[in-house]
DOVEX-641668 format. One line per 3 residues: their letters; for each residue x, z, y of N, C-alpha, C. Coordinates in pm, whole numbers. Each point is the difference from the previous one (the first is absolute). Layout:
BEGIN
A	X Z Y X Z Y X Z Y ~ ...
END
This chain:
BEGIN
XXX	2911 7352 -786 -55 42 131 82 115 56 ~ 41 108 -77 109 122 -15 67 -63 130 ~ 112 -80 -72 151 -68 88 -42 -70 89
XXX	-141 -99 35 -32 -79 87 1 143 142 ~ -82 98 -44 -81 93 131 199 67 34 ~ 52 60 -70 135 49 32 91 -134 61
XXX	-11 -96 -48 98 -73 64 -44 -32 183 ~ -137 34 -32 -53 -57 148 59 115 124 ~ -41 95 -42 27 127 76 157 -5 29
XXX	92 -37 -59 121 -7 10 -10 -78 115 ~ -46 -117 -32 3 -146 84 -23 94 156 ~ -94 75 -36 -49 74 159 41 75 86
XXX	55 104 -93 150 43 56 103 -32 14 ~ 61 -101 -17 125 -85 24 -43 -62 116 ~ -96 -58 56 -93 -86 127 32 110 83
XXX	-95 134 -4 1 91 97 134 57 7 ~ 79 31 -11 172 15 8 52 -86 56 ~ 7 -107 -53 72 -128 92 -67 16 138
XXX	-151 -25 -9 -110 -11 105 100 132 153 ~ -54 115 -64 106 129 93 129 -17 32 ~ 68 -77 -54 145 -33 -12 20 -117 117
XXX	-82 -58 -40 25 -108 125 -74 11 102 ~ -89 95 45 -52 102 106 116 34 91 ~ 38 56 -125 120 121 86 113 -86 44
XXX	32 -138 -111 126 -86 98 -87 -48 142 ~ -107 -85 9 -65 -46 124 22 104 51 ~ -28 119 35 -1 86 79 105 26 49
XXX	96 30 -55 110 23 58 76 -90 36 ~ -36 -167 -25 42 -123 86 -70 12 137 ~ -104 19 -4 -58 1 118 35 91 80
XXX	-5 171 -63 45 102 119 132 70 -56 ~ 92 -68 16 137 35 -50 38 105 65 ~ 52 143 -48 71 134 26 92 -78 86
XXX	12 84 129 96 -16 51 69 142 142 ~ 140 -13 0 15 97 133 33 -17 89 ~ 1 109 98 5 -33 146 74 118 68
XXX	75 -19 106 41 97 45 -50 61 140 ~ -89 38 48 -24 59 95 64 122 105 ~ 71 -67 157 45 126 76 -175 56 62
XXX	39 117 -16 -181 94 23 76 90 127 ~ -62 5 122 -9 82 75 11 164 -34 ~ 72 98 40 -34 146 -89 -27 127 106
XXX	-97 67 -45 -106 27 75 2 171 -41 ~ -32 80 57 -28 146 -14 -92 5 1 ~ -65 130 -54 -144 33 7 33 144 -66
XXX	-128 84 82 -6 112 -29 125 114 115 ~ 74 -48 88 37 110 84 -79 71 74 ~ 75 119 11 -112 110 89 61 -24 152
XXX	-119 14 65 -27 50 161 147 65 52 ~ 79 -64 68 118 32 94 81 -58 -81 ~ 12 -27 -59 179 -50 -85 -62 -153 -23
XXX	138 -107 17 45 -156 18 57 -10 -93 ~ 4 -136 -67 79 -37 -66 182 -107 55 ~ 89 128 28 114 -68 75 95 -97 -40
XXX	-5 -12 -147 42 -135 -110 -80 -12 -112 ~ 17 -122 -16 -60 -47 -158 33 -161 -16 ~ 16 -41 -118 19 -112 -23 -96 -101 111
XXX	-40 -150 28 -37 -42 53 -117 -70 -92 ~ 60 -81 -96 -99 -19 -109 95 38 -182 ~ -88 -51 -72 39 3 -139 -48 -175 -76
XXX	133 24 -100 -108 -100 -53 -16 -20 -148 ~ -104 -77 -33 -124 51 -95 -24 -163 -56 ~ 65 36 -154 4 -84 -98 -146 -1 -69
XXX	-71 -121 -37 -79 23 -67 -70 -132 -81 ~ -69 20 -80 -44 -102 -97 -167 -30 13 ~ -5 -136 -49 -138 -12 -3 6 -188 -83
XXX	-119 -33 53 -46 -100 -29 76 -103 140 ~ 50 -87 -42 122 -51 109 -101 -38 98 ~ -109 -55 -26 -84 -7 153 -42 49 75
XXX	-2 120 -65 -55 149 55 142 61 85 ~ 122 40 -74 75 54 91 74 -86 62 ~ 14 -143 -21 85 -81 90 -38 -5 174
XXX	-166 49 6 -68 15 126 9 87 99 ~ 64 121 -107 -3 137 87 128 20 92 ~ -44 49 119 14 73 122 24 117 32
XXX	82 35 81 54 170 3 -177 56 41 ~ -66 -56 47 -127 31 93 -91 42 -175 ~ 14 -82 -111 -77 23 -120 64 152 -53
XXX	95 49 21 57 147 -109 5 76 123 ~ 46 101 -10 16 165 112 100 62 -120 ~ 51 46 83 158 90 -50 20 110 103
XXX	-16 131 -65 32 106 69 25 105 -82 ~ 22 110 35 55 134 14 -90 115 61 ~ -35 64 -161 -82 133 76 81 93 67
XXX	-19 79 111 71 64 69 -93 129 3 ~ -65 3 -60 -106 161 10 114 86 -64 ~ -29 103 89 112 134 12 161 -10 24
XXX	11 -103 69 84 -19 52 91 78 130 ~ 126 51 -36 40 89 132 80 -83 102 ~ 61 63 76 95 -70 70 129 -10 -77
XXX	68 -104 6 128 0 -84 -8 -160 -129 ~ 126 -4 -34 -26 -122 -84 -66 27 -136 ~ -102 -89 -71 21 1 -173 -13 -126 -19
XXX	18 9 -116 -49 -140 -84 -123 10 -55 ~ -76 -134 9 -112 2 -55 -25 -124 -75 ~ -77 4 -100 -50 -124 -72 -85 -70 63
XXX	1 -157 17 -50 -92 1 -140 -71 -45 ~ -132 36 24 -84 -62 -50 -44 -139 69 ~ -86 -65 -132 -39 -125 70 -167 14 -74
XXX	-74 -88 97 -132 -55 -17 -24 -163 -18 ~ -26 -50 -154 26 -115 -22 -143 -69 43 ~ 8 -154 17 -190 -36 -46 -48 -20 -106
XXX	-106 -56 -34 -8 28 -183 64 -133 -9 ~ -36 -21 -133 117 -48 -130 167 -57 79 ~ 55 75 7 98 37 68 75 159 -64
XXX	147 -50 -84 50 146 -53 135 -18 65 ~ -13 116 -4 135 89 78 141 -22 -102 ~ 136 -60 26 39 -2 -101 193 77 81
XXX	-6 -6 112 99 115 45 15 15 171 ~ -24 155 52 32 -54 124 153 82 24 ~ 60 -97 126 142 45 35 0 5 135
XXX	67 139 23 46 115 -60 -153 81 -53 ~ -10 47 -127 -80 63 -23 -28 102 50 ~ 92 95 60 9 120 52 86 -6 149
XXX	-29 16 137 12 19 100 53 119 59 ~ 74 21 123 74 110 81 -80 -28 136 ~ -107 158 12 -91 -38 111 49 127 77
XXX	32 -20 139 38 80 129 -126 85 79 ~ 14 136 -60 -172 34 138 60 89 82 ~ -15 -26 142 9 89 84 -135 34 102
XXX	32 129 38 -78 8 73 -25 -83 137 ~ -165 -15 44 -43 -73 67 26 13 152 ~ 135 -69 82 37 55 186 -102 -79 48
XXX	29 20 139 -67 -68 110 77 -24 102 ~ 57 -105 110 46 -18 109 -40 -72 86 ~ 31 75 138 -35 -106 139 72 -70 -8
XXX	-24 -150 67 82 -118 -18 -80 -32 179 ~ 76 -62 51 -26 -69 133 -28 -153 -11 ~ -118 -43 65 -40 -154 -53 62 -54 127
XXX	48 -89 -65 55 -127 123 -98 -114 -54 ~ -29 -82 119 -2 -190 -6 94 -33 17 ~ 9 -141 -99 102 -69 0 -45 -107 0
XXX	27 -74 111 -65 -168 87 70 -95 -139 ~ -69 -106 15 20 -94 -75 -28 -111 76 ~ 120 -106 26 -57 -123 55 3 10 199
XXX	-47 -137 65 3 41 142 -118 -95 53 ~ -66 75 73 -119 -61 84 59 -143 61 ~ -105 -26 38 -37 -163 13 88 4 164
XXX	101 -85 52 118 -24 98 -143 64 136 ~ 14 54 77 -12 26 116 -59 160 -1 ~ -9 38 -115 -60 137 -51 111 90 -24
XXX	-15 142 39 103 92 -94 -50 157 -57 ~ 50 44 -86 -89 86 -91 79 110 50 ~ -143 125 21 49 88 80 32 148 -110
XXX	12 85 71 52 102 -128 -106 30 -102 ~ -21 -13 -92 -99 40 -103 -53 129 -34 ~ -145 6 -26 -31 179 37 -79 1 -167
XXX	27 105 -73 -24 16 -169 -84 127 4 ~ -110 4 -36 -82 128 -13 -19 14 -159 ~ 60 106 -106 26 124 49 168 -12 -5
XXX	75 54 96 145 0 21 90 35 -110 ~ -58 77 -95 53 62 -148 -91 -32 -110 ~ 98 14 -60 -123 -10 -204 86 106 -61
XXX	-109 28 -47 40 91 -193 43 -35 -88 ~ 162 -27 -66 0 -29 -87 5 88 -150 ~ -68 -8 -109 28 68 -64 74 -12 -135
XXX	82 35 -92 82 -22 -98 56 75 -48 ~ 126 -57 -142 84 67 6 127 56 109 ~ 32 115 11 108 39 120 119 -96 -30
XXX	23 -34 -82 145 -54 -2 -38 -192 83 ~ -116 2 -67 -22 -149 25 -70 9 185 ~ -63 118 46 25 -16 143 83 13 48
XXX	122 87 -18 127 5 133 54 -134 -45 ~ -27 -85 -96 57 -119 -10 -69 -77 164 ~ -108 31 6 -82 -130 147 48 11 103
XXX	60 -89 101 17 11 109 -88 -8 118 ~ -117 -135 -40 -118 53 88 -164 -87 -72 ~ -95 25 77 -78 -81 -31 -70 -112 114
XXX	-41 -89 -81 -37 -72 179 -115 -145 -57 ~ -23 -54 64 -83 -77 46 32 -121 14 ~ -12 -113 -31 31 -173 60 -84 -56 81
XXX	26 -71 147 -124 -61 51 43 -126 13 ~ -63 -118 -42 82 -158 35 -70 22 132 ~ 87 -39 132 -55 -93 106 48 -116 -7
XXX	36 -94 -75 21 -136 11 -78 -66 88 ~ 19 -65 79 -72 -109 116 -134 64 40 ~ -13 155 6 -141 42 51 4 15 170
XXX	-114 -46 32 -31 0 158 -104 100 23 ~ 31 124 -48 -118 111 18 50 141 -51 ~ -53 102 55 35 102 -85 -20 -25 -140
XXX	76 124 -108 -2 -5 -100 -74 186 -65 ~ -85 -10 -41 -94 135 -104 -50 -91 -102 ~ 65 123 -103 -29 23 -111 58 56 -103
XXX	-97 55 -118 49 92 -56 88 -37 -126 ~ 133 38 12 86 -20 -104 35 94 -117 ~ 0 -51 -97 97 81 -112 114 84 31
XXX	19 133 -81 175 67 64 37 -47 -105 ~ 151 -7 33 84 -48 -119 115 91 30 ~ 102 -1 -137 105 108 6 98 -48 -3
XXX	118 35 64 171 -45 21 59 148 -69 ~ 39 -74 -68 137 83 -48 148 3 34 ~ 87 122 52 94 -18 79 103 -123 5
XXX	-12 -32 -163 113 -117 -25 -71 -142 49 ~ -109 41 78 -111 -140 73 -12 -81 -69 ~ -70 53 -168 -81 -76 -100 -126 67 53
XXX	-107 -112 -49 -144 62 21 -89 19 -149 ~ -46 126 7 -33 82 -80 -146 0 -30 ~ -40 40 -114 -185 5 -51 -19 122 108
XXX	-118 -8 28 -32 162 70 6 92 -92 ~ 12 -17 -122 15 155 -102 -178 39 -11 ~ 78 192 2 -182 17 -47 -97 -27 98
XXX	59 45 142 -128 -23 90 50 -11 139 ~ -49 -107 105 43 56 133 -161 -9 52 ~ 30 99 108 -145 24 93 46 -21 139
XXX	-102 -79 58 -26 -53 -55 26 -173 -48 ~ -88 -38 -79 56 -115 -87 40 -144 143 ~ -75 20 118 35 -115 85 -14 83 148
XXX	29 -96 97 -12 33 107 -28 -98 123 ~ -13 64 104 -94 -66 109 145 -47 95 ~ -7 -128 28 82 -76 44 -15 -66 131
XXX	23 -19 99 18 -39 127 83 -49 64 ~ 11 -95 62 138 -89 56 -12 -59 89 ~ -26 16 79 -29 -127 151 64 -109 58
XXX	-24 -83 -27 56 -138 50 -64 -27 112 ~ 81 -24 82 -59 37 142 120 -206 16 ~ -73 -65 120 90 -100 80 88 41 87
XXX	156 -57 -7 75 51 62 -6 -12 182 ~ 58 66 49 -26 8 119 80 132 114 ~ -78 -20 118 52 164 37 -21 85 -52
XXX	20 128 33 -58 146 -53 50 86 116 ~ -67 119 -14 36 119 75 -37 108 -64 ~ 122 80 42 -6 153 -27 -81 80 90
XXX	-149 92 -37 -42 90 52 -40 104 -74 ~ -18 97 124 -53 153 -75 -133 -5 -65 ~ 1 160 -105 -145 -22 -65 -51 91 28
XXX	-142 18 79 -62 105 25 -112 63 -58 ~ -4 131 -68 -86 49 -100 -126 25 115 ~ -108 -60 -106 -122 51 97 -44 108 -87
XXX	-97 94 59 -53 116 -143 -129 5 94 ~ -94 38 -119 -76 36 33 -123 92 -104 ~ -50 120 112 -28 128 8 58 104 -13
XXX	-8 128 -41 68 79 23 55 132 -108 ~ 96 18 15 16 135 -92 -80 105 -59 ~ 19 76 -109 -84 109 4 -2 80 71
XXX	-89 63 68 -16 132 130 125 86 -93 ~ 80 16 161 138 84 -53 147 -62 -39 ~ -17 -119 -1 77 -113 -22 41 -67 158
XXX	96 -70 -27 18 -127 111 98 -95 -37 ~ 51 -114 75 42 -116 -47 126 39 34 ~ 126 -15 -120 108 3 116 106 -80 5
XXX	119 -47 -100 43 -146 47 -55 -117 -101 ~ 3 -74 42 -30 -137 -65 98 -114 -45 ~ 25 37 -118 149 -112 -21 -43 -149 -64
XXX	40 -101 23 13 -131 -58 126 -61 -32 ~ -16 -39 -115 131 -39 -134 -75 -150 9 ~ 34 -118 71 107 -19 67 -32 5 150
XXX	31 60 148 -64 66 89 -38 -180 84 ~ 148 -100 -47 -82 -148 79 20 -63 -127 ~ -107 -128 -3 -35 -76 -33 65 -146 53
XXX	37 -141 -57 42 -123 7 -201 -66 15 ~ -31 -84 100 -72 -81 25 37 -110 6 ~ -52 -88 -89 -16 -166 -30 -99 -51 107
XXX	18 -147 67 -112 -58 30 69 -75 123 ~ -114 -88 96 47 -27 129 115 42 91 ~ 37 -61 24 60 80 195 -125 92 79
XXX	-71 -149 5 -132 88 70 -82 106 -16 ~ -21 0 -144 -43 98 -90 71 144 62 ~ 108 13 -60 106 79 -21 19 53 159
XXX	-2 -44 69 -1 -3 167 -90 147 30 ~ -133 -50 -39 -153 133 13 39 100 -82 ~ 78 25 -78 25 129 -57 115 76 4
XXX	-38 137 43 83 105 61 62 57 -102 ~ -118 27 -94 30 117 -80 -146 -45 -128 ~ 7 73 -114 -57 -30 -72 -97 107 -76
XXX	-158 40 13 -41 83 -65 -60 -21 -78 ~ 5 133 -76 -105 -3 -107 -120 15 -27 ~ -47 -20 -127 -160 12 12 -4 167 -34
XXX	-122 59 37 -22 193 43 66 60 -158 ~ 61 76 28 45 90 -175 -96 93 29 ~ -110 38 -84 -66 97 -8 53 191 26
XXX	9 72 58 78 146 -33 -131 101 29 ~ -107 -1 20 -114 53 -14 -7 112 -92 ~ 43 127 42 -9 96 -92 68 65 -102
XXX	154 -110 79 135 48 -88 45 98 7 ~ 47 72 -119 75 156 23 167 -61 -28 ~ 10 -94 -54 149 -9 -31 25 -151 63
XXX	128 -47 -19 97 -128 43 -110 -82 -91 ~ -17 -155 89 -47 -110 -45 106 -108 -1 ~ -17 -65 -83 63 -88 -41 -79 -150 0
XXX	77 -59 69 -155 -108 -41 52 -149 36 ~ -33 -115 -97 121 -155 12 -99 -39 83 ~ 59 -43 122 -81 -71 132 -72 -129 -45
XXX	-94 24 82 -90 -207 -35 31 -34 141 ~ 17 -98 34 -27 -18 138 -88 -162 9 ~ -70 -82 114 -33 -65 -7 33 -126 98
XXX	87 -108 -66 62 -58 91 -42 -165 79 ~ 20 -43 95 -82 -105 0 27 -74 -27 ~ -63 -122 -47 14 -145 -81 154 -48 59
XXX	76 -56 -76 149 -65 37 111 125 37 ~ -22 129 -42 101 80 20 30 55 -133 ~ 107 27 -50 69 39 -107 68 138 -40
XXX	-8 137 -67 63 77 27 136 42 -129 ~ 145 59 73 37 59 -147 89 109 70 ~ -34 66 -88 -34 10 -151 -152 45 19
XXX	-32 -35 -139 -166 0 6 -10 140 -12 ~ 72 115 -86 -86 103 -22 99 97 101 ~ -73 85 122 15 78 97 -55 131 -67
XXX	73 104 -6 -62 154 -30 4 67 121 ~ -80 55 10 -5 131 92 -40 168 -17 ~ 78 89 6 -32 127 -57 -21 98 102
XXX	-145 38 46 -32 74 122 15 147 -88 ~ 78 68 146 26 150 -54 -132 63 44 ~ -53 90 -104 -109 106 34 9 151 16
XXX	1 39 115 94 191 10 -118 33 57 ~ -14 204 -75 -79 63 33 25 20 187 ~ -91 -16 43 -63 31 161 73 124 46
XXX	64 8 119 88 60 54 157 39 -39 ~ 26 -104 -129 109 55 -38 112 -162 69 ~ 124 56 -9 95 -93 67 30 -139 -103
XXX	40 -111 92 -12 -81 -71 49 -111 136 ~ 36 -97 -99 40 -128 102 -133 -91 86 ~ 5 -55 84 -122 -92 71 18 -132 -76
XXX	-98 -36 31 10 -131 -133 65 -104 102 ~ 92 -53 -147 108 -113 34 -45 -165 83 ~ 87 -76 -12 -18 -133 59 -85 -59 -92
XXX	-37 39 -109 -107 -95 -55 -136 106 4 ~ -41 44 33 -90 127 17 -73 -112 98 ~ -107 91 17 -95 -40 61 -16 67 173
END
């Protein structure tokens, strides 16, 4: 009975061994080790308030192992690769490379492990927005000068990478349109060598107000623009010239139309209680089938203390 009970137990452990043994081959037929090479986006984190990052690699990439079904799937979008930058000055260093894996997923090398990151301090520049037409209205139509509110943006960055821009601007398709054109577009950036550029860290703002008038071709006429105002200075004050940038205006429309109009005014600019120069972009209100350009008319009424010398208000004055 001795050798019967010992031989059995043997029998049992030789079962459970093999048994684990061929566990572990199925298993690893089924989820076979395997690697992958991943390019990972590379990312900062941790700079302080005013300082940019003016170079750094673009991405890295990031070797790694797993279960072949598991990493054969992954996506730059599954890991993050960056670079702490806390206490970072202006000027170059090198910094090490971290990554954030998903689980069962190991890290097995990333390249370049160690990075050359650029910080400069954070500029700012005016840039002048242009539109830039795209395309041509529908045959008997023509697109009149285009008016962009706000006229400038902020760009902000590294200095070296702004005096690189030459400008920023705007796209509007009029392809085959039979109507004015509003709406608000994206800015985008030109760089002098007239490649187009990411906006970087920030432009302000991010879009802008767009306007284009497609007006039917036809006659037109040139007339004057006359500022209307209305009420009055502060006691001690008075009105004194009145300038308009551009002083005539181009009218679209009829013969007949165009015939009844002398001259062209505006709707009242408020000056009620002004101590200083007003400034103010004319509205005017025009009648059905007449066309104007340029759409945006300024006018800047001078405001001088009462009895002191001064010009009489000009041809666009009231």
């Amino acid at each position: 009975m001795r050798f019967s009970w010992r031989q059995d137990w043997t029998y049992k452990v030789i079962a459970v061994v093999l048994s684990f043994a061929l566990w572990l081959y199925v298993s690893e037929e089924r989820h076979p080790v395997s690697d992958n090479v991943v390019h990972v986006p590379l990312e900062t984190r941790g700079l302080a308030a005013g300082l940019v990052v003016a170079e750094k690699p673009a991405e890295v990439a990031v070797r790694v192992q797993g279960a072949r079904q598991v990493v054969g799937r992954l996506t730059p979008r599954d890991l993050q690769a960056f670079v702490s930058l806390e206490g970072a000055q202006p000027g170059k260093s090198v910094r090490p490379v971290q990554v954030v894996l998903p689980p069962r997923v190991e890290l097995v090398e990333v390249s370049p492990a160690q990075v050359t990151v650029v910080v400069e301090e954070l500029s700012k520049r005016q840039l002048p927005l242009e539109v830039m037409v795209q395309g041509r209205p529908e045959p008997g139509y023509v697109a009149l000068r285009p008016v962009v509110r706000p006229e400038e943006v902020v760009v902000s960055g590294p200095r070296g990478w702004l005096n690189g821009l030459a400008k920023a601007f705007v796209e509007a398709n009029l392809e085959k349109r039979q109507g004015n054109f509003h709406a608000f577009l994206p800015v985008r950036l030109l760089e002098k060598g007239g490649k187009e550029v990411s906006p970087g860290t920030a432009v302000e703002p991010a879009a802008a107000e767009v306007f284009v008038p497609v007006v039917p071709t036809g006659p037109y006429k040139e007339v004057a623009v006359k500022v209307t105002l209305r009420g009055e200075p502060a006691p001690g004050y008075r009105v004194g010239r009145v300038a308009v940038n551009p002083a005539t205006v181009r009218l679209y429309g009829s013969r007949e139309m165009l015939a009844q109009v002398g001259f062209l005014s505006s709707q009242p600019v408020d000056i009620g209680g002004a101590r200083e120069d007003v400034q103010a972009l004319l509205d005017f209100s025009l009648p059905e089938g007449l066309y104007l350009e340029p759409v945006a008319v300024v006018a800047v009424i001078e405001i001088l203390p009462a009895g002191t010398g001064g010009g009489t208000p000009g041809a666009g004055g009231t």
